[in-house]
ZANU-318968 format. One record per residue: residue in three letters; x, y negated, z negated of N, C-alpha, C in turn. Coordinates in steps of 0.05 Angstrom, whole numbers, plus 32768, in hexadecimal, padded with zeros to 4 digits. Example, Ala and Ser with C-alpha at 12.3 -4.5 7.8 and 13.67 -1.06 7.14 Angstrom:
ZANU-318968
ALA810880727F6480F6805A7F64810880427F64/SER8101802D7F72811180157F7181027FFF7F63/
***
This chain:
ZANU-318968
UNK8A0A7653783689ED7658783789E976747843/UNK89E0768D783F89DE769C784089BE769B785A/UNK89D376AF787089B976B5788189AB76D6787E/UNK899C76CE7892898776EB788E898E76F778AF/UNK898C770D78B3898B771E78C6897E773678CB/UNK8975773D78DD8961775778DE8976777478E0/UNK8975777D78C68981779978C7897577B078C1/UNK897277BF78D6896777DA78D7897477F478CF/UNK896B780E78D48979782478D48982782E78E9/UNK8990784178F1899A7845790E898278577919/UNK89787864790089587874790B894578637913/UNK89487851790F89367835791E893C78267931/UNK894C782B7938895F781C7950894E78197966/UNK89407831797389317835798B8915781C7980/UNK89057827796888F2781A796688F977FE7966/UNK891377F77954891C77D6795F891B77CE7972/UNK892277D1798B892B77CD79A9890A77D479B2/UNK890277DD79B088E877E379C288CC77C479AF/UNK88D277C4799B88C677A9798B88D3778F7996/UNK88ED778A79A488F8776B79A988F2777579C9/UNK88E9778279D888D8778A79F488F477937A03/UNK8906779A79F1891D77AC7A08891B77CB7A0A/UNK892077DB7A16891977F07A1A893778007A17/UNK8938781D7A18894E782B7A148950783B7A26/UNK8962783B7A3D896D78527A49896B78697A45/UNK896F78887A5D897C789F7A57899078A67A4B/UNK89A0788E7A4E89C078947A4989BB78827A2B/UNK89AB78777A1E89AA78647A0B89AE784C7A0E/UNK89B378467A3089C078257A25899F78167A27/UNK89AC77FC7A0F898C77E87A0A898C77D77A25/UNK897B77D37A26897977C17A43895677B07A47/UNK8956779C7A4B893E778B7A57894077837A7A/UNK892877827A7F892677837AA2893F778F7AB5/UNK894477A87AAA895D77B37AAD897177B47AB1/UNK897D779D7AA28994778D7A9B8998779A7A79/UNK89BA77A57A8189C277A97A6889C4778D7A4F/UNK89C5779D7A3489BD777F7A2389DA77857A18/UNK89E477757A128A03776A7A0589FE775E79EE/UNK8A17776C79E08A19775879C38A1E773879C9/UNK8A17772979B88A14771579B78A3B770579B9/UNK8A43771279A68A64770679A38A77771A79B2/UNK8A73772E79AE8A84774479BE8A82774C79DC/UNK8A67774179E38A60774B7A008A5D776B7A0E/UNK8A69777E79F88A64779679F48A40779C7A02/UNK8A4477B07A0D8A2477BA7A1B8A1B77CE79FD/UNK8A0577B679F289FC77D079E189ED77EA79E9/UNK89EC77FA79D089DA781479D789CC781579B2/UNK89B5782E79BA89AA783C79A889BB78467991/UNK89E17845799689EC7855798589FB78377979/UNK8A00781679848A0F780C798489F977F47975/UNK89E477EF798389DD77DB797689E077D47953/UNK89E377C1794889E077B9793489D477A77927/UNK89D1778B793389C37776791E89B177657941/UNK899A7761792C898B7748794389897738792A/UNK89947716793F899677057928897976FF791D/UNK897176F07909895476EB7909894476D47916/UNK892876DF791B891F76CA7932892776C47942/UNK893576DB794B893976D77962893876F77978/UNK894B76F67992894D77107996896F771979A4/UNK89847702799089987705799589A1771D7985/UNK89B1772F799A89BB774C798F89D67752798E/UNK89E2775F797989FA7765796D8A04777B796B/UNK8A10778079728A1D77A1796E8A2D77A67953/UNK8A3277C379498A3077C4792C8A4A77BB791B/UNK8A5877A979308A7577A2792D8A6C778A791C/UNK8A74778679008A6F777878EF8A74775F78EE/UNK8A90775F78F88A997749790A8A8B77377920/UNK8A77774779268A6B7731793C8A5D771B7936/UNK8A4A772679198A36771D79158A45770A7902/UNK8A55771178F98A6276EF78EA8A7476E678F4/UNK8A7976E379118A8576D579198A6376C1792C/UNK8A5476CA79348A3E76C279398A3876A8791B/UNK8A3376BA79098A3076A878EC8A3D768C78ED/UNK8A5B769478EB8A6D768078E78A64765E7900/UNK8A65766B790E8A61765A792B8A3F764A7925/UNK8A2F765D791C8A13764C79108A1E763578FF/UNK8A29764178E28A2E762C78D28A48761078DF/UNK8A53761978ED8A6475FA79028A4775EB790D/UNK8A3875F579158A2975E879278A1575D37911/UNK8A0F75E0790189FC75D378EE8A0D75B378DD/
***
């Protein structure tokens, strides 16, 4: 079954993060109540240059390692 995911451009990156209410650093890194935000599978501290996928409906975030996000995938469809 084929899922959906929110994918942007990297020129949108900032406007992404500032829409799910996280904000962006000097240095770029994303962060909410100034706590760095981490990929979801990797644990990697994203940034403005790293982010990649927010899953949908939600405000779980992925870095552009392709791998994360289907290993995230995979682990949905076990659960279902």
């Amino acid at each position: 079954m084929p899922r959906e995911m929110l994918a942007f451009q990297k020129d949108d990156v900032l406007n992404v993060a500032c829409r799910l209410g996280y904000t962006v650093s000097k240095e770029g890194k994303i962060t909410e109540d100034g706590d760095s935000i981490k990929c979801h599978s990797c644990m990697c501290i994203l940034t403005k240059d790293n982010l990649g996928v927010i899953a949908p409906g939600s405000k779980i975030p992925f870095c552009d390692n392709p791998a994360c996000y289907s290993k995230y995938l995979a682990e949905e469809e076990k659960a279902i």
